[in-house]
N, C-alpha and C positions, 0 to 999 in steps of 0.2 A: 431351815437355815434362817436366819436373822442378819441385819447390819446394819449397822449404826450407820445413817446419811450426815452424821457429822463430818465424815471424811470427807464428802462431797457434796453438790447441789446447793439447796438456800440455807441448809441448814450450816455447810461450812463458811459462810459467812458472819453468822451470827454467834456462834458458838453455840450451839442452843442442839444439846442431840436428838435425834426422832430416829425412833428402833423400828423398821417395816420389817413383816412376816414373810418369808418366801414359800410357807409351806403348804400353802392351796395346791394341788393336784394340775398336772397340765389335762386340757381337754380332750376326753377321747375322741372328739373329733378330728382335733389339729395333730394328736399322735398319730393319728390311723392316717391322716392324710401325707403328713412327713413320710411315714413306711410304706404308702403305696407311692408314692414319688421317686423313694430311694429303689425300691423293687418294679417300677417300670420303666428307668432311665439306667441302665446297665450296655457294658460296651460287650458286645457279640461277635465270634467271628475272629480272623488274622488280620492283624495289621499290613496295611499294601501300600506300595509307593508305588507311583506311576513315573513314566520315563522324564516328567517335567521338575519331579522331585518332592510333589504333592505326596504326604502320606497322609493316611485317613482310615478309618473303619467305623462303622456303624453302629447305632443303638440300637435297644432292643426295641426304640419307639420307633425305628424304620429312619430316623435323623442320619446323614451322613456327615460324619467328622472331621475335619481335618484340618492340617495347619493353612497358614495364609501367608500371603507377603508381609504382615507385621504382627503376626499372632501364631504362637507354636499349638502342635495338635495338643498337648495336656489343658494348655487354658481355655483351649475350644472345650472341652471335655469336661474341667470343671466350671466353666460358665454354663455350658447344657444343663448340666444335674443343677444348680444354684438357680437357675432359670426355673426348671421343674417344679422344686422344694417352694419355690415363691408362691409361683401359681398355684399349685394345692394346699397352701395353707392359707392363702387368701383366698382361693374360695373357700374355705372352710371356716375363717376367722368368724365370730361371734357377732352380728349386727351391731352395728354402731362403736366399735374397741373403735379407737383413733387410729389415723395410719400416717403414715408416711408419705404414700405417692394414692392419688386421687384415684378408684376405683370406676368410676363412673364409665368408663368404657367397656367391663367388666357385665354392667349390670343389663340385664335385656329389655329391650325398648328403651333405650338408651342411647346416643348420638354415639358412634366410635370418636376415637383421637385422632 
């Protein structure tokens, strides 16, 4: 896949177009690690409510689910799995790729946050 960054970025300011390649291969490390995230954060078990009106059910990483006084159980559920996919493909991201959020708590002998 290819695309023209005329439409967007520095280039759309200048009018000046720059064609970037998409078709390098994703890394079998960060694939393997997305499908072991996706395949060990799965929901298990019946869904239960308790007499307070909490309902919840568990992952299959032993997490238990459920909604809150200002969060329903689905966004519990997908914030869990979103949480998971993060952390195994930052640990598995390539030394040194740029990031977003400062890893350094991440790394061992290392100060936490």
């Amino acid at each position: 896949m290819q695309v023209a960054a005329s439409d967007f970025g520095p280039g759309a300011r200048t009018g000046t177009p720059v064609v970037v390649s998409f078709d390098e291969p994703v890394s079998a490390g960060l694939r393997d690690a997305k499908a072991n995230a996706r395949s060990t954060h799965y929901t298990v078990g019946e869904l239960r409510q308790d007499p307070d009106g909490t309902v919840w059910l568990e992952c299959s990483c032993g997490t238990t689910l459920s909604n809150g006084p200002t969060w329903t159980l689905d966004e519990h559920v997908r914030l869990h799995r979103a949480e998971a996919k993060y952390l195994a493909l930052s640990q598995a991201a390539p030394p040194g790729i740029p990031r977003l959020i400062d890893l350094a708590w991440q790394q061992p002998g290392r100060p936490t946050a």
